[in-house]
C-alpha positions in Angstrom: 4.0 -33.0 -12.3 2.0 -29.6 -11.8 -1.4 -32.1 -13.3 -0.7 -34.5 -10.9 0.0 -31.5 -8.0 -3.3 -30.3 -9.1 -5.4 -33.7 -8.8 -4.0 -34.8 -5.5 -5.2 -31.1 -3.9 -8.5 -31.7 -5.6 -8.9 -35.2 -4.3 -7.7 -34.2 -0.6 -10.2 -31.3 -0.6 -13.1 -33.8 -1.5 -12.4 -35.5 1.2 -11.9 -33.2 3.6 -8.2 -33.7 4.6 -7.5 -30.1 3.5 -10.1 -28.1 6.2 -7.2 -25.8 7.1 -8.7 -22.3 7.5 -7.4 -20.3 3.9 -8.7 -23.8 2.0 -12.2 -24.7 4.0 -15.4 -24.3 1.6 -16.5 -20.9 1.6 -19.0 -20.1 4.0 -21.5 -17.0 4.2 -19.8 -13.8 4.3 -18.0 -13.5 7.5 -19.2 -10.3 9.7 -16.0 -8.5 9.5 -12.7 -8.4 7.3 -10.9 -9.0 10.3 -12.8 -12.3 10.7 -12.3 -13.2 7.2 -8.5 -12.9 7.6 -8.7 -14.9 10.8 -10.9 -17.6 9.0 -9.2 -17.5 5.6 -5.5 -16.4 5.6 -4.1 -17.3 8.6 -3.6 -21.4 7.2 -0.2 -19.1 5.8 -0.2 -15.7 7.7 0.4 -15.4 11.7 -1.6 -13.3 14.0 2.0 -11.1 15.8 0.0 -10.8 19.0 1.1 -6.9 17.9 -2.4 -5.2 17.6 -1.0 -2.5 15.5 0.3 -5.0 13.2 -1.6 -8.1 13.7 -1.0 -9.9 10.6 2.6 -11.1 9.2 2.8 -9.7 5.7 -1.0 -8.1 5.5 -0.5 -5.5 8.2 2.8 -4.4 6.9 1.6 -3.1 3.2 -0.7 -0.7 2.0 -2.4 -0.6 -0.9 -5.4 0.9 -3.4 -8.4 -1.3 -3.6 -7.3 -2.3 -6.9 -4.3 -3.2 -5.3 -5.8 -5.3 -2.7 -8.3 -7.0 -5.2 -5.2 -8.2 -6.9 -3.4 -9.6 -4.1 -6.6 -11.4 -2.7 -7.2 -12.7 -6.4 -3.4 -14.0 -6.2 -4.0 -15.9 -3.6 -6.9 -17.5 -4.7 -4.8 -18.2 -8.3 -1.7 -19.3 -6.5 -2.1 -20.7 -2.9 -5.9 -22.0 -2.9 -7.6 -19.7 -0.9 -11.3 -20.7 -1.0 -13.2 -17.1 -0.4 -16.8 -16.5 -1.3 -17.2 -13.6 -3.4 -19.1 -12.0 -0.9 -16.3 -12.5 1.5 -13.9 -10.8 -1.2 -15.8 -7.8 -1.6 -15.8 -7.2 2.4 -12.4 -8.0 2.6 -11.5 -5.8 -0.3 -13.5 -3.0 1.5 -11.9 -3.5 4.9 -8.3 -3.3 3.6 -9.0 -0.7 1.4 -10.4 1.4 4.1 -7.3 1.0 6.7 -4.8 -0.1 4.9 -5.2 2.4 2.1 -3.4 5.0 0.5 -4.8 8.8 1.1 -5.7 11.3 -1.7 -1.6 13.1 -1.4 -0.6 9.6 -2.2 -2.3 9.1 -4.9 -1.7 12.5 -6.6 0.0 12.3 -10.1 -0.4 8.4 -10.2 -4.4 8.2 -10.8 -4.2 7.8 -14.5 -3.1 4.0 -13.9 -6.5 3.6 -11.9 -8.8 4.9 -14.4 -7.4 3.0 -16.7 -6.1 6.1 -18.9 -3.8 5.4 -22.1 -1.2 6.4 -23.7 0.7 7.1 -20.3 4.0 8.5 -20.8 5.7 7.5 -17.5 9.1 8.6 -16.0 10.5 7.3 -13.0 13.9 7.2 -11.1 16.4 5.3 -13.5 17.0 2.9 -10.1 13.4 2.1 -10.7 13.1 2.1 -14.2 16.2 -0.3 -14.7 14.5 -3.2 -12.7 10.6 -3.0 -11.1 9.9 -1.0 -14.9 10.9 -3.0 -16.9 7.9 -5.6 -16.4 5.6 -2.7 -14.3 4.4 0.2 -14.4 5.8 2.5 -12.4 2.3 3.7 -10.7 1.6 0.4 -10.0 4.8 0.3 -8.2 4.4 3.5 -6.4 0.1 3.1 -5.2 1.9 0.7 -2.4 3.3 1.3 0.9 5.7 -1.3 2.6 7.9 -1.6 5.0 11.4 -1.4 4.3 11.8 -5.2 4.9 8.5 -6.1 2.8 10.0 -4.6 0.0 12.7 -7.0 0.5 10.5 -9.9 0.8 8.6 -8.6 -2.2 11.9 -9.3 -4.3 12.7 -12.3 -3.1 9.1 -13.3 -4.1 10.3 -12.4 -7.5 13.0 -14.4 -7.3 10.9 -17.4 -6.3 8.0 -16.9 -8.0 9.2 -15.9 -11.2 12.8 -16.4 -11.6 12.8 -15.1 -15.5 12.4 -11.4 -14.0 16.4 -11.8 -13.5 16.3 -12.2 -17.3 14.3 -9.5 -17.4 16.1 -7.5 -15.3 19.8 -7.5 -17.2 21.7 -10.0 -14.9 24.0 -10.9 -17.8 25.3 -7.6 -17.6 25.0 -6.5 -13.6 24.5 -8.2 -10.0 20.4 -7.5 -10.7 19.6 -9.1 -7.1 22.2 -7.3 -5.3 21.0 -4.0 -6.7 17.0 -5.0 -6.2 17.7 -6.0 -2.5 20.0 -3.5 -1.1 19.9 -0.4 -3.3 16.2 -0.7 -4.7 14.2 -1.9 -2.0 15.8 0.7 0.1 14.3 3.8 -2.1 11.2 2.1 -2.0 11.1 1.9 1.4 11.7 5.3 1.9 10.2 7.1 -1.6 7.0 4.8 -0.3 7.3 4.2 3.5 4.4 2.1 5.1 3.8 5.0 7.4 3.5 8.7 6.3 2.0 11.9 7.6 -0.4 11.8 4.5 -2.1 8.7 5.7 -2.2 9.8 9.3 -3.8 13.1 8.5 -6.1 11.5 6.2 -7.4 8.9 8.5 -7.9 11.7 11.4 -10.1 13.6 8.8 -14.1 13.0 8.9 -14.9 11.4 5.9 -18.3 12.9 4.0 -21.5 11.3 2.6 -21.1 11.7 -1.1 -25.4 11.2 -1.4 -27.2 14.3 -3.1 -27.6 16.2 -6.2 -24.4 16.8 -8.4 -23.8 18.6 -11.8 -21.3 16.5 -13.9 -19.7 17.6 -16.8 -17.3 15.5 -19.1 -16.1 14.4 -22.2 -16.7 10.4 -24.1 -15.3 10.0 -27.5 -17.8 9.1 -29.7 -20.4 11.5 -28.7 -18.3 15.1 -27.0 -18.7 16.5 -24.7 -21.9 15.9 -21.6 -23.2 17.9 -19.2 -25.6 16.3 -16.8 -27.1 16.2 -13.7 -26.0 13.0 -11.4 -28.4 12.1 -8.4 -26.1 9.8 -5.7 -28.5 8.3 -2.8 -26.5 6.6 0.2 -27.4 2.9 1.3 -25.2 1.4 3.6 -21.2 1.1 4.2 -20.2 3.6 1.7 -22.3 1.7 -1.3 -24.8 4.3 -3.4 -27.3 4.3 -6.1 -26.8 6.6 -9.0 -28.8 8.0 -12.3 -27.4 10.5 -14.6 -29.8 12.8 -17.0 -28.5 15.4 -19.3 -27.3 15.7 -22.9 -24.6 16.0 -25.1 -23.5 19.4 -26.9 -25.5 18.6 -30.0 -28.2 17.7 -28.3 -28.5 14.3 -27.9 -29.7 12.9 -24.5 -27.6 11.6 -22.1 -28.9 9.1 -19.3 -27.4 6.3 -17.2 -28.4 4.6 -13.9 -26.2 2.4 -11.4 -24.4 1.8 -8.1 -21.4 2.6 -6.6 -19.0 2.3 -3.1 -16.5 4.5 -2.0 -13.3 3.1 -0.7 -11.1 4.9 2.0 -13.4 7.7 2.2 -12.8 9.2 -1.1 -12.0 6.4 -3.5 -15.1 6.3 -5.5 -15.8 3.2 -8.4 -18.9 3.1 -9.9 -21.0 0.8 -12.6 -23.5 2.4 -14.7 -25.5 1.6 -17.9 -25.4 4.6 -19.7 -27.6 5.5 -22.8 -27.7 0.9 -23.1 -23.7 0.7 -22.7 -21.8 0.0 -19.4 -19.5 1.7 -18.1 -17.0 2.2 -14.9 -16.1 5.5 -13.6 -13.1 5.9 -11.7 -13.3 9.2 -9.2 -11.4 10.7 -6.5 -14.0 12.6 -3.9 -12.8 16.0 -2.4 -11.7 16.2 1.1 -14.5 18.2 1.7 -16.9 15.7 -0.5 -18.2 18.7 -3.1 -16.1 17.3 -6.0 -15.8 14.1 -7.4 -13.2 13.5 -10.4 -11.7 11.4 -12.7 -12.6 9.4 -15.6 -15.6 7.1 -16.9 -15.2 4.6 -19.7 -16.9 1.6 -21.2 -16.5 -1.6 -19.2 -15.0 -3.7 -22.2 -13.0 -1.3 -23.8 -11.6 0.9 -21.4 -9.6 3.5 -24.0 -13.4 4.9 -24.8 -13.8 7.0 -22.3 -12.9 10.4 -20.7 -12.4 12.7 -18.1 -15.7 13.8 -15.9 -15.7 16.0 -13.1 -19.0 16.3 -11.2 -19.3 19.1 -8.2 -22.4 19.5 -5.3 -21.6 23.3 -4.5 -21.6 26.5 -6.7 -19.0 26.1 -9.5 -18.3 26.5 -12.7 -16.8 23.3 -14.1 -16.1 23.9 -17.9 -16.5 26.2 -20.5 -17.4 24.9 -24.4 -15.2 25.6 -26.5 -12.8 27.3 -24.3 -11.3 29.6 -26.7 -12.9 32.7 -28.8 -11.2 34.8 -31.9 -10.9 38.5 -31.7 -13.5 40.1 -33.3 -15.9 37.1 -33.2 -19.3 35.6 -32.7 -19.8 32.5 -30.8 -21.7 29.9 -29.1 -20.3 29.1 -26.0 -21.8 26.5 -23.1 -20.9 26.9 -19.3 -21.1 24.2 -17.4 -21.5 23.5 -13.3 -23.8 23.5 -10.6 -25.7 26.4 -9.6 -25.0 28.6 -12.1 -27.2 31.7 -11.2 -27.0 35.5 -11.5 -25.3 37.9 -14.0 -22.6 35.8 -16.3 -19.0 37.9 -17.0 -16.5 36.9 -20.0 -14.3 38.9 -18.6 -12.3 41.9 -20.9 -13.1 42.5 -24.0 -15.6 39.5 -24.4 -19.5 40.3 -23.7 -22.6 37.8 -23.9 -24.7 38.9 -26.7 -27.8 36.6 -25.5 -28.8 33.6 -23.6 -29.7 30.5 -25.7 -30.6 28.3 -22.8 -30.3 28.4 -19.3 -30.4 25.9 -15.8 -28.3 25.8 -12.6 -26.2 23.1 -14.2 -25.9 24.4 -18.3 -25.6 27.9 -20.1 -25.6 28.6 -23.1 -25.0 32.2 -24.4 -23.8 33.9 -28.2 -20.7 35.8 -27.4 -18.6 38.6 -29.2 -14.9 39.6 -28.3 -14.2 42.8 -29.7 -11.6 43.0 -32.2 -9.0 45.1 -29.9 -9.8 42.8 -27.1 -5.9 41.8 -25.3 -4.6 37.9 -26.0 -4.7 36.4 -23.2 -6.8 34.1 -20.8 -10.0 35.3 -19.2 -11.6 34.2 -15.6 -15.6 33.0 -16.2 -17.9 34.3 -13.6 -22.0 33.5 -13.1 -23.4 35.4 -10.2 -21.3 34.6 -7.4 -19.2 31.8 -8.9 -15.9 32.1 -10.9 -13.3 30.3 -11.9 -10.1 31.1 -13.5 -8.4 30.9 -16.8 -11.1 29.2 -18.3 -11.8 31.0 -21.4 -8.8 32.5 -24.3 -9.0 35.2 -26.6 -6.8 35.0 -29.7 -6.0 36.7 -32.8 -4.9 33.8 -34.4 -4.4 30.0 -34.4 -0.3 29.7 -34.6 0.3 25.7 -33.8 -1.7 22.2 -32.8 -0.4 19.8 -30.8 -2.3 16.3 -31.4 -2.8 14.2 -28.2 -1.8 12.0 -27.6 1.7 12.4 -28.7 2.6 8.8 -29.1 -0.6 5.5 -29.1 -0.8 2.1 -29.1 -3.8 -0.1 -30.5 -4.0 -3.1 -30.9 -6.3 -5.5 -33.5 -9.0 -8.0 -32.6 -11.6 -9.5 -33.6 -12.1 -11.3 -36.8 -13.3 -14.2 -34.6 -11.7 -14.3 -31.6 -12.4 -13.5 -27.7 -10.5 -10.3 -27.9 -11.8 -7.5 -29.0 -10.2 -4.7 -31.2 -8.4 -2.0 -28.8 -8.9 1.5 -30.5 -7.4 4.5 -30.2 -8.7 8.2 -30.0 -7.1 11.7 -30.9 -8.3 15.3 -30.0 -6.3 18.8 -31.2 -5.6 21.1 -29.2 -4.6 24.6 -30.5 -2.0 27.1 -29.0 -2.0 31.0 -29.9 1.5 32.5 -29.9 2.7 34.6 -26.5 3.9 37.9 -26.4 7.0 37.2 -27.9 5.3 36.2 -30.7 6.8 32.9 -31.5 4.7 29.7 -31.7 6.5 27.0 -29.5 8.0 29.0 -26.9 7.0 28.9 -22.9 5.0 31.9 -23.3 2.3 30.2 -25.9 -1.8 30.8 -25.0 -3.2 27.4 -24.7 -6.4 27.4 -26.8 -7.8 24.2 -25.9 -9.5 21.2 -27.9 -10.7 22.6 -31.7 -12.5 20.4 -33.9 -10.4 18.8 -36.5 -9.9 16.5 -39.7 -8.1 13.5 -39.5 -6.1 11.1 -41.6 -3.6 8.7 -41.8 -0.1 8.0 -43.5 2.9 5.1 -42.6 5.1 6.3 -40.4 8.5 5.3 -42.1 9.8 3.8 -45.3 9.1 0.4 -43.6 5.3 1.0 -43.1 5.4 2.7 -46.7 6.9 -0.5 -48.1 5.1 -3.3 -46.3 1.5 -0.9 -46.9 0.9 -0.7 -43.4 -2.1 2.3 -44.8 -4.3 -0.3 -46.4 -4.2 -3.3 -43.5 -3.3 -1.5 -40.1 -6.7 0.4 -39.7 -8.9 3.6 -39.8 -9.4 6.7 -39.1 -13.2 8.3 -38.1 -13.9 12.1 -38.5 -14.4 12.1 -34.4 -10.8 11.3 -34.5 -11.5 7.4 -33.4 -9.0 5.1 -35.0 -10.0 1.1 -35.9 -7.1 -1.4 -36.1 -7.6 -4.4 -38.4 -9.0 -7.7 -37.7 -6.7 -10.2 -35.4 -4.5 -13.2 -37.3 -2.5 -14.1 -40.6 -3.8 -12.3 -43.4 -2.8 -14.0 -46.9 -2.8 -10.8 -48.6 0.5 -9.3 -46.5 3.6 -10.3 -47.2 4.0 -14.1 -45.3 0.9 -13.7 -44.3 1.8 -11.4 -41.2 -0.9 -9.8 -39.4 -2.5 -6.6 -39.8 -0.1 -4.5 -37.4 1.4 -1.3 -38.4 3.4 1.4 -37.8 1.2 4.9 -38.5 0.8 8.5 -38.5 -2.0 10.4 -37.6 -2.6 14.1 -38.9 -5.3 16.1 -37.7 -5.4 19.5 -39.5 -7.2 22.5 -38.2 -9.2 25.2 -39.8 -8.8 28.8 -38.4 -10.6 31.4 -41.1 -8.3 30.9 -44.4 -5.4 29.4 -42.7 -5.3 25.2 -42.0 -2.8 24.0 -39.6 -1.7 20.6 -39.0 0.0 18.4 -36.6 1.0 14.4 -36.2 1.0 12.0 -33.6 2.7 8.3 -33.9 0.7 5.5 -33.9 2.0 1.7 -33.4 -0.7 -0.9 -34.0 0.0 -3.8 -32.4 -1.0 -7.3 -31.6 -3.4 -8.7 -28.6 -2.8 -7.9 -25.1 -3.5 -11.6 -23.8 -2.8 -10.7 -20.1 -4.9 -7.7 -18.1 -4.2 -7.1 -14.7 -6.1 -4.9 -12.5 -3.0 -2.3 -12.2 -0.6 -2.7 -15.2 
């Protein structure tokens, strides 16, 4: 039935019966997004005649451009909506830009954006009992409705995908009675269509990101980057970008690209760094001197890090963050207009300068041996920042992050590729109270580290998870195995597994170690703009 659907709406659009607005050919791109929505979604949608709601359904939600990219892409998918791509972006950009969520609103949620794993979510039980089960719960929360569109939202579950009552436990409980009157209740209130965050952030003047920025971050497979990022402004919040600097050992570091800023701060950019692409995901500053968040390969999103670029004086980072009593070490500051005299703070003085720029400096410093545990604020001239750098006297745990991984295998073959997974160490001193563990522990920060792998139970032990699931690098980088049957398991399962990973770290004579679970898993076959 759905094939023969499917040929009669291809048959009436060739000839022309179907020349309602949301299904005519796409045309150029229209000169606004409100004249795309009049000329391409109003075959479904009404105009209200309301001008502060316009649009049944459209004007009653907001969203993150991801968010709005999905919807628009759901209609193309599911109801036939014929929109140039050059249409799509300037829609995208229109309701993005007022009907968008502000920075507050965002806060605590970004991680689903820049496509970050290994998430950890928790959310209200209400929440996590139905829209969490399928969702995450960012994705749920980077919208705002009305409390009646988040009723209409679940009965477009119910229509559109009836399994979700499955899904949702209705054997066991009256799931649409709780979605409709107890869930989409909270939701309308825990994210109301209209808040005092997005009014204040749409009275605020919104700043031209265009000039010369410091950036400073970290990419698995080479460390951590320092560089200097030049952003020139062309029209409607789009930009051209290059990137120059180097990596701690050395290496050269250099990119070029373009980006566009949504909703005055939401920054996504595409670059070809050092021959790879990539995507950076950033939040701009209200006062547009910082721009942060995380850049990462286009076709394998988990290879990637954090990156934080600023335009005024600051200091951004400090590499490594952590120094023993009583020793000698290389340490790099990072920022943007690092001149003047350079403080350790207590206890911790710069023997000599290595090398030096507004962006990068690298010194030799010595703590003395009575220096006090404890966190020290960085200064450079007139610019300081807090906390950056720890003295310790010595190394008492390592927590391995993240705590808990997925990858997933690939390859051998096939359109997917192999999703990886990547660990770092981060060492704790122990407080004043002297126990390792406890609230009061000195965070270190990331300390180079050997890894390695065992199975994770007696299952994994039996089935010899070890030999078929995958490797571990020395940068900490973990390869699943190949995609399909393999005829050397037992039935010829795939090459999933269920693993450990140890990193152990050396302090003087003393190595400590820590673990972190590992599942390797099969294909993710459906990607969605916002899990």
């Amino acid at each position: 039935m759905a094939l023969k659907k499917n040929k009669i709406t291809r048959a009436l659009l060739g000839t022309g019966v179907l020349t309602l607005a949301g299904l005519a050919p796409a045309q150029a791109q229209a000169a606004d997004g409100e004249s795309i929505i009049r000329d391409r979604c109003l075959v479904c949608h009404t105009d209200t005649g309301d001008a502060s709601a316009p649009f049944s359904r459209i004007s009653e939600q907001r969203k993150t451009p991801e968010g709005w990219m999905a919807t628009i892409s759901r209609m193309q998918q599911q109801r036939g909506v014929v929109i140039s791509p050059e249409e799509k972006r300037e829609l995208v950009k229109y309701l993005a830009d007022n009907q968008g969520l502000a920075p507050a609103e965002t806060q605590g949620l970004r991680y689903v954006l820049e496509k970050e794993p290994n998430v950890l979510e928790s959310f209200d039980p209400l929440l996590q009992e139905t829209c969490v089960r399928c969702h995450s719960g960012a994705r749920i929360a980077l919208q705002r409705r009305t409390e009646d569109e988040w009723k209409w939202l679940v009965h477009f579950h119910m229509g559109q995908q009836p399994t979700a009552e499955l899904h949702a436990g209705a054997r066991d409980r009256a799931w649409f009675d709780i979605a409709l009157n107890q869930v989409a209740p909270k939701l309308g209130n825990d994210y109301a269509f209209n808040t005092e965050e997005w009014s204040q952030w749409q009275a605020v003047e919104k700043k031209s990101l265009d000039g010369r920025w410091a950036m400073s971050g970290y990419l698995p497979e080479k460390g951590q980057f320092d560089a200097v990022v030049v952003i020139s402004q062309n029209d409607n919040d789009r930009y051209s970008v290059t990137l120059e600097g180097q990596y701690a050992d050395g290496t050269p570091i250099s990119g070029s690209g373009k980006a566009i800023v949504y909703t005055g701060y939401e920054w996504r950019g595409t670059l070809t760094v050092n021959g790879v692409k990539m995507r950076q995901v950033l939040a701009a500053s209200e006062d547009g001197q910082t721009l942060e968040g995380r850049m990462y390969q286009r076709n394998d999103d988990v290879m990637g890090g954090k990156v934080i670029a600023v335009k005024n004086s600051a200091i951004t980072a400090i590499t490594p963050s952590y120094i023993k009593q009583g020793e000698r070490k290389l340490l790099t500051i990072s920022g943007n207009k690092l001149n003047g005299s350079i403080s350790l703070g207590a206890g911790v003085k710069v023997i000599s300068i290595i090398a030096r720029d507004e962006e990068r400096t690298v010194v030799i410093a010595e703590a003395s041996r009575t220096a006090k545990v404890g966190s020290r604020d960085i200064k450079v001239g007139r610019t300081s920042a807090d906390d950056l750098l720890a003295v310790y006297d010595e190394l008492a745990r390592v927590e391995i992050t993240p705590s808990d991984s997925i990858a997933r295998v690939g390859g051998a073959g096939g359109s997917i590729p192999k999703q990886k997974s990547w660990y770092r160490a981060v060492g704790y001193a122990a407080g004043a109270d002297g126990k390792p563990g406890t609230a009061d522990d000195l965070r270190l920060g990331y300390m180079p580290a050997q890894w390695s792998l065992k199975p994770f139970d007696e299952i994994a032990e039996h089935d010899n998870d070890i030999q078929y699931a995958g490797t571990i690098d020395n940068r900490g980088i973990f390869t699943p195995g190949d995609a399909g049957p393999n005829p050397e398991r037992k039935m010829s399962t795939n090459n999933v597994g269920n693993l450990t990973v140890i990193g152990m770290v050396q302090d003087g004579d003393q190595t400590i170690s820590a673990e972190s679970h590992l599942l390797v898993t099969v294909q993710r076959f459906v990607r969605a703009l916002i899990d």
